[in-house]
C-alpha positions, 0 to 999 in steps of 0.5 A: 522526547515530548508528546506535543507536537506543532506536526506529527507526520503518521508514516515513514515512506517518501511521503511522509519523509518529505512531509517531517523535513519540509515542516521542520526546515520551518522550526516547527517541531515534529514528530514521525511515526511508523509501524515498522522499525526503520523509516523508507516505508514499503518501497524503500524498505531496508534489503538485509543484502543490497544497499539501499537506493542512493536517494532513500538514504539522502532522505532517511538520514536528512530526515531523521538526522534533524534535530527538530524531528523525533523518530518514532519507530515501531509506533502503531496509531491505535485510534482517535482521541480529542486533541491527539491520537493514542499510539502503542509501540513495544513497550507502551502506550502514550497519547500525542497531540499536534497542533497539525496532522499529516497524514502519509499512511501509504498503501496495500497491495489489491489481493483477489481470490483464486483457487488455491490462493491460500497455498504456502509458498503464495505472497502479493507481489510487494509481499514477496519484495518485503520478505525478500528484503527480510532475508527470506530465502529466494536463491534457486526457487522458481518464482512466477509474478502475476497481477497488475502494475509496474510493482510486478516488475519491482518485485521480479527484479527483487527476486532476481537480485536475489538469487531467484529463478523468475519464470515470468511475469505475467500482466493481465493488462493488454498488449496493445494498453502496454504498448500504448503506455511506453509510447506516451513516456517521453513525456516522462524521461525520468520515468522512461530511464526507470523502466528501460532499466527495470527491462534491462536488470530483467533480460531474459524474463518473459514479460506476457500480457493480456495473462491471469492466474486461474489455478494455482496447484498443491497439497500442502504448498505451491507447485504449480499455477495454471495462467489463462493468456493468449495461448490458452491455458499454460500450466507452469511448475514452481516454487513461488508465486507472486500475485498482485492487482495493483494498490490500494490506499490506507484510509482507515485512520483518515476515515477515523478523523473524519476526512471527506473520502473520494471513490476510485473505482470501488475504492476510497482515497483521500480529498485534499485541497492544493496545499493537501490540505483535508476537509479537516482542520488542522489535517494534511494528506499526501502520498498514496493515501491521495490516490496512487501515484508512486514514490515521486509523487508522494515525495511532492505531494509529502513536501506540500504537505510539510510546507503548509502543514508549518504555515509556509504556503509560499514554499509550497506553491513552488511545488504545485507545477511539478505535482501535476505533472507527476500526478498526469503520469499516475493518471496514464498508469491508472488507465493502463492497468485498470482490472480486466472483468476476467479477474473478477471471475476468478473466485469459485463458490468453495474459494476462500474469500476471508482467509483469517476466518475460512469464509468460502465466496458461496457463504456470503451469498444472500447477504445484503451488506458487509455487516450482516455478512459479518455477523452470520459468517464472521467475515473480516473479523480476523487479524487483518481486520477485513483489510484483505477480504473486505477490499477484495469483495468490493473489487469483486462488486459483493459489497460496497466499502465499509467504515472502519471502528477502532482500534484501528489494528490489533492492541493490547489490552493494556493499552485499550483498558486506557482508553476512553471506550467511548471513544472506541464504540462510536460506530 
């Protein structure tokens, strides 16, 4: 196994799948990285008791059965050296170099602050998926899903299939953006046949709109939520909640390399060209790191990204068409689900807002940035790395979004003592 590459792909989600296959199917040589131990990325994420959707395993076993792509498993970019990039995975350290780089690195669930967010038994509604998959027990619990987005209706029919009581699902976007939603899907049939499927795997689930999650309720875990929607207050026993506010895109490593950022909202996305080319040279972008837009989309968009990556523009232009109009959906759903001004008021004062340093909303007040903040109160300077806390406070308005300063995760001292520290206190 080399440590050059004509193309190193970082991720092994849909985006990045197409990205390895297309740029191979050229000759050029690849190389696939990801964190995880197995290649599909969050949303094809291997289920320990199902099988896994007939077109995830078309393209994991294409992908990694190409004797032109190495695998890369388990393998953590930990920052940015010249000409490459310095990866840690279980046993070691290495630097890879490319001649071109795409970057497919995907997305995070949006978590908002409430009271009682920090309770055991309290996932984002894509964490409560990936344990699911993991086998983590779900049989018999009631489990309520909140937040935003279709993913809440993913992770219901994943807790249903596994054996969960679903409660609900409580969507804090109206009834009339919903309704206004479904009626523009004839222009996407697929699309159309994806959701009424979803509703008939759910039948029986209440799907409530216009409904947040204020409260949730327990001593030494979860049990019970208090959901502000249009009968008033409804407060719900159960075991499990799972709330999420949508997705946001993992643009540290795109950060790092220099790539021109784009703010949606008061988050950042990466800016790409019609080939997903970045403002760097040699550097490619697709996916959800480009804006969310789905698995259909960031198999496209990791396709172009591919075919131009390999210099083959002609194959890539092929694809532009079937783009835009995946990315007029992801648009339609960005205007159906924008947040609701009620979620950003639902942190107290005495909420935790950083949940790896105990730092309550009241502490950061008078702080006029992000770093002062973490100066004084140690704010996004736990585990996640202010991934959680640091995208929450800009949802919430307190701060603008910050940069990032390597490493890029957690790494060991091993592989940081080999590093050039130049590299790793610029600012």
């Amino acid at each position: 196994m080399t440590d050059r590459y004509d193309v190193l792909v970082v991720g092994a989600g849909p985006a990045g799948l197409a990205a390895a296959h297309a740029a191979a199917s050229h000759g050029a040589r690849v190389g696939l990285i990801d964190e995880q131990m197995t290649a599909g990325g969050q949303v094809w994420r291997q289920d320990v008791q199902h099988a896994s959707p007939a077109l995830a395993r078309r393209s994991i076993g294409r992908t990694l059965d190409h004797p032109a792509i190495d695998w890369l498993a388990q393998t953590r970019v930990v920052t940015v050296e010249d000409g490459g990039l310095l990866v840690e995975d279980p046993r070691r350290a290495r630097r890879l170099h490319y001649q071109t780089l795409v970057l497919a690195t995907g997305a995070r669930e949006l978590l908002l602050p409430f009271p009682g967010w920090t309770l055991p038994g309290i996932t984002g509604a894509g964490g409560l998926q990936a344990l699911a998959k993991q086998g983590w027990p779900l049989a018999g619990r009631r489990v309520v899903i909140a937040g935003s987005g279709p993913l809440l209706l993913a992770a219901a029919a994943t807790a249903k299939r596994h054996g969960a009581h679903v409660l609900g699902i409580y969507e804090q976007s109206s009834t009339e953006n919903i309704q206004r939603f479904a009626r523009s899907l004839w222009r996407w049939p697929a699309k159309a046949v994806q959701a009424m499927g979803l509703r008939a795997q759910l039948a029986g689930v209440p799907y409530r709109c216009g409904s947040v999650v204020r409260r949730a309720h327990g001593e030494t875990e979860l049990h019970a939520v208090d959901v502000d929607g249009p009968r008033g207050i409804e407060h719900i026993a159960c075991d499990q909640l799972a709330v999420g506010y949508g997705l946001l895109a993992n643009v540290e490593l795109a950060q790092s390399l220099g790539c021109t950022l784009q703010l949606q909202g008061a988050h950042a996305y990466v800016d790409t060209d019609r080939y997903q080319r970045t403002s760097v040279d040699g550097i490619y972008a697709a996916g959800e790191l480009c804006g969310i837009g789905g698995r259909d989309t960031a198999r496209i968009e990791g396709a172009i990204a591919g075919h131009a990556a390999a210099g083959k523009t002609a194959d890539a232009d092929r694809l532009l068409q079937s783009r835009q109009h995946a990315r007029h959906f992801a648009d339609a759903l960005n205007q159906c689900f924008a947040l609701d001004p009620r979620v950003h008021a639902l942190a107290q004062p005495d909420t935790l807002v950083c949940r790896c340093e105990d730092v309550s909303l009241s502490a950061l007040d008078g702080y006029m940035d992000a770093r002062s903040a973490k100066l004084a109160t140690r704010c996004g300077m736990g585990a996640c790395q202010g991934r959680i806390c640091g995208s929450a406070l800009a949802e919430l308005g307190r701060f603008p979004r910050s940069g990032q300063r390597p490493p890029l995760f957690p790494a060991r001292l091993s592989t940081l003592a080999g590093t050039n520290l130049s590299s790793i206190n610029k600012p």
